[in-house]
N, C-alpha and C positions, 0 to 999 in steps of 0.2 A: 504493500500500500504506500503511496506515495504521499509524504509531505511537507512544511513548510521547510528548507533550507536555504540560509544565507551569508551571502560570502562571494568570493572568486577563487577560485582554482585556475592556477600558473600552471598550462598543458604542454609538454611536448609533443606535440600532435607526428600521430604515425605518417610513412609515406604512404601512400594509395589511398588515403579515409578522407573524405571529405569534411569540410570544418563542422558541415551542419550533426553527420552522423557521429563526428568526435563527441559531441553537445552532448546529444541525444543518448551515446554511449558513457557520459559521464555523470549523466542528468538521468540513469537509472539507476549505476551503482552506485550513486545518492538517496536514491528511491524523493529524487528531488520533484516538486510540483510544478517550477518554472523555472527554466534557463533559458541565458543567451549567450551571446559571444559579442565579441568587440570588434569586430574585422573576420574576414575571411583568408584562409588558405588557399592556395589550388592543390586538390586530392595529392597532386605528385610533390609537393612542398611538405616539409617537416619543420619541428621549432615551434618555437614560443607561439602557442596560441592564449589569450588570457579568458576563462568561461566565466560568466556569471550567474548566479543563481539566489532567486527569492528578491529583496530590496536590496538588491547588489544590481540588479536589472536595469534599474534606476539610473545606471552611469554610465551604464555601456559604451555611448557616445563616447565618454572621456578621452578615449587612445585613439577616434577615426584619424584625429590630426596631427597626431606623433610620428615623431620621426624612425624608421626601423633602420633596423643593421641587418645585413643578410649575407651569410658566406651560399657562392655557389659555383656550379662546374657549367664549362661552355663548352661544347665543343664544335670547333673551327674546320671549316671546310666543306658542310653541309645544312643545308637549310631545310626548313620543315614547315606544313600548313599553319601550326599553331607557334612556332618560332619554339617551342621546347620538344621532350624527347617522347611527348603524348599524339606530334601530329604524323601526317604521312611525310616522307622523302618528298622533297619537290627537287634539291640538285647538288650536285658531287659535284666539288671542283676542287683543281690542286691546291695546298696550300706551302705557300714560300714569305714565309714572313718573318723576319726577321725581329730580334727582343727590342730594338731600337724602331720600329716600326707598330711592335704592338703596343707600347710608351706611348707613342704618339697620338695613337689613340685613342686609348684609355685618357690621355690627358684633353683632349677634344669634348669627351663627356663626360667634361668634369665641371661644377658651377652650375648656372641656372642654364637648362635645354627645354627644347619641346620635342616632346613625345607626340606619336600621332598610336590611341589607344588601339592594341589588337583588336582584331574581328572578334578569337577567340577570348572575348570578356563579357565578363556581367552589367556591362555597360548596359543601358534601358534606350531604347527606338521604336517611338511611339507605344512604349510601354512593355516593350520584348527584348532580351536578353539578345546582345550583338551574337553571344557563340550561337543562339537557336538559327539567327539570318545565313551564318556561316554553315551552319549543320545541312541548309537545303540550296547553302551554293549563291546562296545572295549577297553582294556586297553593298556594304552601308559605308560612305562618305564619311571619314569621321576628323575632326577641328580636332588639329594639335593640339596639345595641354603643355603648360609651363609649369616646370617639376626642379628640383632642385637635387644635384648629387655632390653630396658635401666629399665625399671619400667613394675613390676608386681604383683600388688595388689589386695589382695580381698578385695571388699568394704564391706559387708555383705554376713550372709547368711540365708537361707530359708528353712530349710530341702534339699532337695538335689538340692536346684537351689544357685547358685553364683551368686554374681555380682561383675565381677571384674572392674580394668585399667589398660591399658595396653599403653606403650611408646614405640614406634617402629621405626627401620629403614626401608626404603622403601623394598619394594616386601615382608612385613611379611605379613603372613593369619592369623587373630586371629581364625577365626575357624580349622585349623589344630592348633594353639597353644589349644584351646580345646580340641580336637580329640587327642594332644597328653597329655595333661591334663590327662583324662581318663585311658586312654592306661597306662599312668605311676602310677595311685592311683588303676588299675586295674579291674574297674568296668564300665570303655568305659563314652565317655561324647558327646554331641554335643552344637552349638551355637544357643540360643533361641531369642537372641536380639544383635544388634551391631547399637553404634551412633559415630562416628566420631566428636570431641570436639576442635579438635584444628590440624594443618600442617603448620610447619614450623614455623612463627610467628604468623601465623592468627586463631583468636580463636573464638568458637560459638557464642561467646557473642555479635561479629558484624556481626551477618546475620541474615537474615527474612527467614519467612517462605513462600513458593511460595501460599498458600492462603492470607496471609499478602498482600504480593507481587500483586497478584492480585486484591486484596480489594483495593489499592491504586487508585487513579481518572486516568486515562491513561497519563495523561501529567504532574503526580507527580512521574511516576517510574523513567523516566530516572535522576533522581536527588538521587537516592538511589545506583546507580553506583558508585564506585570508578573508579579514574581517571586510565586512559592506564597504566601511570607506576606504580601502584598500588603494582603488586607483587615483584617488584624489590625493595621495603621497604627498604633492608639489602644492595644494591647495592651502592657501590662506585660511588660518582658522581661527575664529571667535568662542568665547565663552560666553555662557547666559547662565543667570542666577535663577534660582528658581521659581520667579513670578514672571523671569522673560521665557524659561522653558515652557509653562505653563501658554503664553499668550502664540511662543513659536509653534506649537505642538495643532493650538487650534488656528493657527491659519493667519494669523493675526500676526501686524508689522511689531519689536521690538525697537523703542526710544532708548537715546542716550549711547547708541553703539560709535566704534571710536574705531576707523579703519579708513578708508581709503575709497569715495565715492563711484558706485557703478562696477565695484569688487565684486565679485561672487567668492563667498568665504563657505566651507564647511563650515559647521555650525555645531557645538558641543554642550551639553552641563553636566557638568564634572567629565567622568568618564564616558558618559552617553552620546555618543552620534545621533544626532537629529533631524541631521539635513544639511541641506545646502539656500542660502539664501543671498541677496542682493542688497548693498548697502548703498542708502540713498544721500542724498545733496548733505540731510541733515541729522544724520546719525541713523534714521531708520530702518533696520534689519528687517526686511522684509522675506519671509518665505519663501525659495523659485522649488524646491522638492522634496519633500517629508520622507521620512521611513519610517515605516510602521511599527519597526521593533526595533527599540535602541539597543545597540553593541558596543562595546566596548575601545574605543581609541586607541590603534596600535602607535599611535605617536609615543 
């Protein structure tokens, strides 16, 4: 029987699983009543997926616009439908490229670029998913995006497979920065591997993996959750005494707060998380999202 739990759980998401069925696989062996997630994988991607679950739902939002670290493998000299190692062969060609040549380019897609988004994405046209247009063969016109790559390095290399890192602003595709890898060294490339290491503040190093996860005895997982306000790490936080918790709790603006106008602060009294609210011209805290069960402040 399923019920209320809350929290996030820091995933090492398998390769082949999809981010939704990682969920839904973590959001049993909870025997949890609501989850979500913060972004999505692609099935052939591993790493750092963050789940949420119960009033932890609440923030998901939090990490869309963080910035990720991703190690992954390219390999050079072949191109493919979907630009990684999930689509068909589209062309073989030689590869003669020299370490000082692939420098060069790597340093080209370094700084602020535009991406023009794969077919193969969950991009929305006229309300439908760019891979479904792609799945029956239709090509959809798609506007460059301006994305930012703060770091981009080859780690090694292998005869013609790479393994780079790459530091992104939100909406990058490391497999188009592949695809266009290729296209610019000239001999076409696609993405062989992709793991996701770190977003935002939060890094692989605190998350399990969902066989982990399930090896745990049933009534040892919900203790590997972090607490509701887990993602808001980096959030401004205020205390309320307890006639402001009282007035915060039912909806109602809190006077007299002392913060930084048009702030959005986490919201506390004492140990209890309360929410997240909005600080106005003249000190008042106003409410922008409640939780219904206060937990405990890992600050």
């Amino acid at each position: 029987m399923r019920h209320p739990v809350h929290g996030v759980l820091f995933l090492d998401k398998p390769q082949g699983m999809s981010s939704n069925n990682a969920l839904q696989k973590a959001r049993w062996l909870l025997a949890a009543l609501k989850g979500g997630h913060t972004g999505t994988l692609d099935p052939m991607a591993t790493g750092l997926l963050p789940l949420t679950f119960g009033e932890a739902t609440k923030f998901s939002q939090t990490l869309l616009d963080a910035d990720k670290v991703y190690e992954a493998t390219v390999q050079l000299g072949i191109t493919t439908t979907t630009a990684d190692a999930e689509g068909e062969v589209l062309e073989a060609l030689p590869v003669d490229v020299s370490d000082a040549q692939l420098e060069a380019a790597l340093a080209r897609l370094r700084g602020e670029i535009e991406q023009v988004p794969p077919m193969y994405s969950a991009l929305k046209h006229h309300g439908k998913a760019l891979y479904e247009y792609a799945r029956e063969g239709v090509e959809i016109p798609r506007e460059p995006r301006r994305v930012h790559i703060y770091l981009l390095e080859c780690l090694g290399r292998e005869g013609d497979s790479l393994r780079i890192r790459v530091e992104c602003s939100k909406g990058t595709y490391v497999r188009t920065l592949a695809s266009d890898l290729g296209a610019m060294l000239g001999c076409g490339a696609h993405l062989t591997a992709l793991r996701r290491t770190r977003i935002g503040p939060f890094h692989l190093e605190g998350s399990i993996s969902l066989a982990d996860f399930e090896a745990l005895p049933a009534d040892q997982r919900p203790a590997r959750l972090a607490p509701v306000d887990a993602l808001l790490v980096h959030q401004p936080a205020l205390q309320l005494d307890e006639a402001g918790r009282r007035s915060f709790t039912h909806g109602q603006a809190v006077r007299g707060c002392v913060g930084l106008a048009g702030q959005l602060y986490k919201v506390y009294a004492g140990q209890d998380f309360l929410g997240v609210g909005t600080l106005g011209e003249v000190g008042e805290l106003s409410p922008t999202r409640l939780v219904a069960t206060q937990v405990t402040e890992t600050a």
